[in-house]
C-alpha positions as CSV (number, residue, x, y, z in Angstrom):
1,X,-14.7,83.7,21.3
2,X,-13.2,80.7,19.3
3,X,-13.0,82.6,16.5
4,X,-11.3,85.7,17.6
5,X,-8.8,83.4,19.5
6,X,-7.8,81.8,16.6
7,X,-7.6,84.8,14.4
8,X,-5.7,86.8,17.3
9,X,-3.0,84.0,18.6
10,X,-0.6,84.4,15.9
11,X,-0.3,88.2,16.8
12,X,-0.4,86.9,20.6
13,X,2.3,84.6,20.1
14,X,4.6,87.0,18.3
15,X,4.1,90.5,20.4
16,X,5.1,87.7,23.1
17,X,8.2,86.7,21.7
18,X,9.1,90.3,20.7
19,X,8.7,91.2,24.3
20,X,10.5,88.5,26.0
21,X,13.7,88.8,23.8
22,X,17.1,90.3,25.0
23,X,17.8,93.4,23.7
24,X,21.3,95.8,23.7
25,X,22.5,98.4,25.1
26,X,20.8,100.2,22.5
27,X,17.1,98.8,23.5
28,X,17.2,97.0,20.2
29,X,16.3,93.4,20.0
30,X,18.7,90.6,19.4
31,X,16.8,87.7,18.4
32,X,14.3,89.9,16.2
33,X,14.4,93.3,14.1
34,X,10.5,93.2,14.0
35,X,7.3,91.5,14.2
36,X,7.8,90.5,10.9
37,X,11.2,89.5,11.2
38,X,9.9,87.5,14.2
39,X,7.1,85.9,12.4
40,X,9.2,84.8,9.2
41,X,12.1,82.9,11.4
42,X,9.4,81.4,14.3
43,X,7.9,80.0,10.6
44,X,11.2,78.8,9.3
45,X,12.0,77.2,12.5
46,X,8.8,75.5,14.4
47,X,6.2,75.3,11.1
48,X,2.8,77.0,11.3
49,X,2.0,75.7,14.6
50,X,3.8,78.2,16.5
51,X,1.3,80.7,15.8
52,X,-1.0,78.7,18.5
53,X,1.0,78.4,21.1
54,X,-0.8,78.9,24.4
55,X,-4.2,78.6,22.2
56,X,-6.3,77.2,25.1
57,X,-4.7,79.5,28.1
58,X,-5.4,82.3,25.8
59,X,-9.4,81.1,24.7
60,X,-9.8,79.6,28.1
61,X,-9.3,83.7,29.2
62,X,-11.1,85.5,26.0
63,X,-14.1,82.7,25.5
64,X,-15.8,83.4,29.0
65,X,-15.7,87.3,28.3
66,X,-17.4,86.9,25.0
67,X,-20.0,84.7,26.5
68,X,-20.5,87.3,29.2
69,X,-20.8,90.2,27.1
70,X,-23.3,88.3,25.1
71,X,-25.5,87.4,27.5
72,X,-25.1,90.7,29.6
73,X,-25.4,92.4,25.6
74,X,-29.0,90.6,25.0
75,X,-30.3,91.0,28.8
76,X,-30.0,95.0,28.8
77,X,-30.8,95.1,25.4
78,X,-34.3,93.2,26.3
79,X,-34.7,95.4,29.1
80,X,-34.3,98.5,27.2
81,X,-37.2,97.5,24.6
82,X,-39.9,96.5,27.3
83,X,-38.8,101.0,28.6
84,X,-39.0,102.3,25.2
């Protein structure tokens, strides 16, 4: 779970930015042209820490549904081998 929250936050924190910008009449964004866009000028402006903003809201959420799918994962699996 810690590990896929890591890797995954930067792209978190960006789609979030992407989606919370104002856009034109067009439906075009005004802050950003595109993720990348996004991701160069959050860089330039905040440093590399912006790409874990919200880290702990977002493992506190993912880190429990690894755990889960783990154990549940290894307790049907266990099950299945004492059938077949």
């Amino acid at each position: 779970g810690l590990c896929a929250t890591a890797a995954s936050s930067p792209f978190d924190v960006v789609k979030s930015r992407m989606m919370s910008q104002p856009f034109d009449e067009a439906g075009r964004g005004i802050r950003y042209t595109s993720m990348t866009d996004c991701f160069r000028k959050c860089l330039a402006s905040e440093g590399i820490s912006f790409m874990w903003r919200g880290f702990s809201a977002n493992y506190l959420n993912k880190g429990p549904t690894v755990v889960l799918f783990f154990v549940l994962y290894e307790t049907i699996q266990a099950r299945l081998d004492t059938v077949l």
